[in-house]
C-alpha positions as CSV (number, residue, x, y, z in Angstrom):
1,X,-75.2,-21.5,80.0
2,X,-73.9,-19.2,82.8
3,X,-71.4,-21.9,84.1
4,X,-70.2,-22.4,79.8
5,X,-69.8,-19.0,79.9
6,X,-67.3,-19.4,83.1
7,X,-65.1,-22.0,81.7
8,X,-64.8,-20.2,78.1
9,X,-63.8,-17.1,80.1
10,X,-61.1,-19.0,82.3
11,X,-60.1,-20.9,79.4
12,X,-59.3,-17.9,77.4
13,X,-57.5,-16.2,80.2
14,X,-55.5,-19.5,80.9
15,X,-54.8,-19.4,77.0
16,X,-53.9,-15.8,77.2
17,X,-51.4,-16.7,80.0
18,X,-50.1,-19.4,78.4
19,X,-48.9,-17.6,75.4
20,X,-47.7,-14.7,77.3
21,X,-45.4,-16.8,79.1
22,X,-44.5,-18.9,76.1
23,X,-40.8,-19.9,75.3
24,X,-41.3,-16.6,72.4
25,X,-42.7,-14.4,74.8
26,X,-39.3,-14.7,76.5
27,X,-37.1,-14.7,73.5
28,X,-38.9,-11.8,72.3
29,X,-38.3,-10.1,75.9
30,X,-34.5,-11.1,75.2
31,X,-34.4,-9.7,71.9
32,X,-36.1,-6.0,73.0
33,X,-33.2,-6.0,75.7
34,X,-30.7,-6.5,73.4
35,X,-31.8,-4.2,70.8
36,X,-32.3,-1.5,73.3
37,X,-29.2,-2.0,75.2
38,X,-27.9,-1.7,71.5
39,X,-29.2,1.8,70.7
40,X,-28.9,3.3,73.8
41,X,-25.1,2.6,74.1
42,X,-24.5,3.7,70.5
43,X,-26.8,6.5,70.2
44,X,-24.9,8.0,73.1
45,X,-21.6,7.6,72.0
46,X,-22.7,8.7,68.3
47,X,-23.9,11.9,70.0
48,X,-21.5,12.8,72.4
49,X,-19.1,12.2,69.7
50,X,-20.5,14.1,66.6
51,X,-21.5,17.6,69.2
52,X,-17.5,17.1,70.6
53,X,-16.0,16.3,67.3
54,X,-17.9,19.6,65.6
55,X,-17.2,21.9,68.5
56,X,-13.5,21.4,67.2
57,X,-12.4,18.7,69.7
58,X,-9.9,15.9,68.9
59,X,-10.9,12.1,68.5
60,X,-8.6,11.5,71.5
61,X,-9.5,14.1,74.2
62,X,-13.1,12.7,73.3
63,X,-12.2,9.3,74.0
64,X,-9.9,9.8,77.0
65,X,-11.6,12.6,78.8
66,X,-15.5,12.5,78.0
67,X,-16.1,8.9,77.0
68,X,-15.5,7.1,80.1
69,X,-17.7,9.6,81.9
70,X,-20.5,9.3,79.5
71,X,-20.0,5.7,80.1
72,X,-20.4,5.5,83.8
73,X,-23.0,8.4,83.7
74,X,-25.1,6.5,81.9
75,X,-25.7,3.6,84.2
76,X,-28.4,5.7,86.2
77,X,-30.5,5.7,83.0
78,X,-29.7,2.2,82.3
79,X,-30.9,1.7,85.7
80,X,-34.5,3.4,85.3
81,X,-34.7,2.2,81.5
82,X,-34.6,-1.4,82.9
83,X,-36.6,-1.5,85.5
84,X,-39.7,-3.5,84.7
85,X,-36.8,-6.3,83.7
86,X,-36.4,-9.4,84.8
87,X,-32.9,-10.4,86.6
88,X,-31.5,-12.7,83.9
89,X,-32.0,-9.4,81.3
90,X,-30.4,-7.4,83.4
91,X,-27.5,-9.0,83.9
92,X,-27.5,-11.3,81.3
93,X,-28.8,-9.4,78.5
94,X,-28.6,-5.6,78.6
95,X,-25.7,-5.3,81.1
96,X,-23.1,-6.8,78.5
97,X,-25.0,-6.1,75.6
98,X,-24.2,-2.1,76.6
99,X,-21.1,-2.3,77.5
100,X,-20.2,-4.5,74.2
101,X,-21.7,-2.0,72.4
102,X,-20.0,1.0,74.0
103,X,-16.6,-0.3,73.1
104,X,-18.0,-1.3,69.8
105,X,-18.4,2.0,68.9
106,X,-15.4,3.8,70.3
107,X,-13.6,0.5,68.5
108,X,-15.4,2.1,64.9
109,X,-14.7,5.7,65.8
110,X,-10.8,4.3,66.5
111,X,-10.8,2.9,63.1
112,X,-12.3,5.9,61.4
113,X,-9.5,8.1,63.1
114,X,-6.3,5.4,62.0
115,X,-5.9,3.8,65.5
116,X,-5.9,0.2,64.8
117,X,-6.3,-1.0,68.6
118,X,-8.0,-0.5,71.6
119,X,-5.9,1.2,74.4
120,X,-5.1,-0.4,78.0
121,X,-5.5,2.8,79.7
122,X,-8.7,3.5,78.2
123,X,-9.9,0.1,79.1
124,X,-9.1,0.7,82.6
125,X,-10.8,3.7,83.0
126,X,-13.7,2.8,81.8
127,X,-14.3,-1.0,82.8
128,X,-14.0,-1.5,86.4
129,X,-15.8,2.3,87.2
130,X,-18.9,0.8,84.9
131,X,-18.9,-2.7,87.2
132,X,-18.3,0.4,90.0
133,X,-21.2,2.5,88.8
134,X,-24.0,-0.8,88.1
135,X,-23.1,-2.3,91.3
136,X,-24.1,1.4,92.9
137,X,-27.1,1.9,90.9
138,X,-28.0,-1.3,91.7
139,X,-27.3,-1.9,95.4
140,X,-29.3,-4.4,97.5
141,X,-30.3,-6.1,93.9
142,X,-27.5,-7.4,92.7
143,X,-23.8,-8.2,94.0
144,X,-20.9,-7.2,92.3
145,X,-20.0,-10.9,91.3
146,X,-23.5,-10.8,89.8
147,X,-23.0,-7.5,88.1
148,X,-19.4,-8.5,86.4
149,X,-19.9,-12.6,85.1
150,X,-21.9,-12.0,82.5
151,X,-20.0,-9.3,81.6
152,X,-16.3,-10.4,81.8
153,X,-18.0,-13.5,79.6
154,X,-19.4,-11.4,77.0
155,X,-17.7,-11.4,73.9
156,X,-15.8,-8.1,72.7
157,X,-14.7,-7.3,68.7
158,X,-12.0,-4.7,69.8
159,X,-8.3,-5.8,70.0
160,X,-6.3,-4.8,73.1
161,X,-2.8,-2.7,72.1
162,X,-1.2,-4.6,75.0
163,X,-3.4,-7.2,75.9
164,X,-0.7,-8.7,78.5
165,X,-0.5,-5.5,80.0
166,X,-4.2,-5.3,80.2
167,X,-4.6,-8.8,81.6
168,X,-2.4,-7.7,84.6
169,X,-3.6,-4.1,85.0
170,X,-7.2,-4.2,84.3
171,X,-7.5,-8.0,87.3
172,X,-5.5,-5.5,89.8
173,X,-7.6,-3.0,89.4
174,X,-10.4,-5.0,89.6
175,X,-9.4,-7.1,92.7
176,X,-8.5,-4.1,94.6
177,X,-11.7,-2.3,93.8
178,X,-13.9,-4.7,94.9
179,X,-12.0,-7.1,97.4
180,X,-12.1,-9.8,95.5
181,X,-10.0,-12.2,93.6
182,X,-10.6,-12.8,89.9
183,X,-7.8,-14.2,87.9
184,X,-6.1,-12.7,85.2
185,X,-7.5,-15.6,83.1
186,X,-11.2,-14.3,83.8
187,X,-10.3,-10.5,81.9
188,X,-9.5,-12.5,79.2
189,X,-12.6,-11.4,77.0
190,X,-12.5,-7.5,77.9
191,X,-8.5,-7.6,76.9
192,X,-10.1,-8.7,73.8
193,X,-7.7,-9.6,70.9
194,X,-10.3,-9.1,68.3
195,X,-12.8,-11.4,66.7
């Protein structure tokens, strides 16, 4: 009875693993990243905007001046708030979720205050010093190559004012930060032109 009583016991733990490391257990995983990426990354621009924008502050000082801090700032939370994840929802996930997300929401807030278009300047200052600020926070884990693929291949809503301009401007920038060379080609998504 006592050697049943084994098997049933490694059986159910077996079973137990089995499921927790099932093709839905990771999807699930995926899914939690994304949604919390999601409401992290709006929640803070919803806040900063709304205490700015009722202390009197213009729509654009908010987005010029604060935003792009708020945005870099927050990669040290991002940072702690991901730490029990795996690599691939790090950077594939919750990295580019964010970061879509961000500019998703400065794109509404644009729209609400009758700018139809996403700024090069503000994309400058706010892209590259985010791949800047991850591939700080997260030093010895990840390179920056690691840190900017997935996120140069995620998909942005916003349209670019200039997105020639942008192309140019935001790969310089980019290549000079980092030493590296990415083509123009490869900024393609974050000098979005809309979707």
């Amino acid at each position: 009875m006592s050697k049943s009583r084994h098997l049933f016991g490694a059986l159910l733990i077996a079973l137990g693993c089995a499921l927790a490391f099932a093709p839905g257990a990771a999807w699930a995983q995926k899914s939690d990243a994304r949604a919390s990426a999601e409401f992290t990354a709006r929640t803070s621009v919803q806040t900063i905007y709304q205490n700015l924008i009722n202390s009197g502050y213009e729509w654009d000082y908010i987005r010029d001046e604060k935003m792009p801090d708020i945005l870099v700032r927050s990669v040290e939370a991002i940072q702690q708030q991901t730490s029990g994840y795996d690599r691939s929802l790090i950077l594939g996930t919750f990295l580019p979720t964010y970061i879509r997300t961000f500019y998703d929401e400065i794109d509404k807030l644009n729209a609400e205050h009758n700018q139809r278009c996403m700024t090069v300047k503000f994309v400058e200052v706010t892209f590259v010093p985010f791949v800047q600020a991850c591939s700080k926070s997260f030093s010895g884990k990840y390179s920056v190559r690691d840190i900017a693929g997935p996120v140069l291949q995620a998909t942005y809503s916003y349209t670019v004012c200039e997105r020639p301009t942008c192309l140019t401007r935001i790969s310089k920038m980019y290549n000079s930060a980092f030493k590296e060379q990415r083509s123009e080609k490869e900024f393609s998504n974050v000098c979005a032109s809309g979707s």
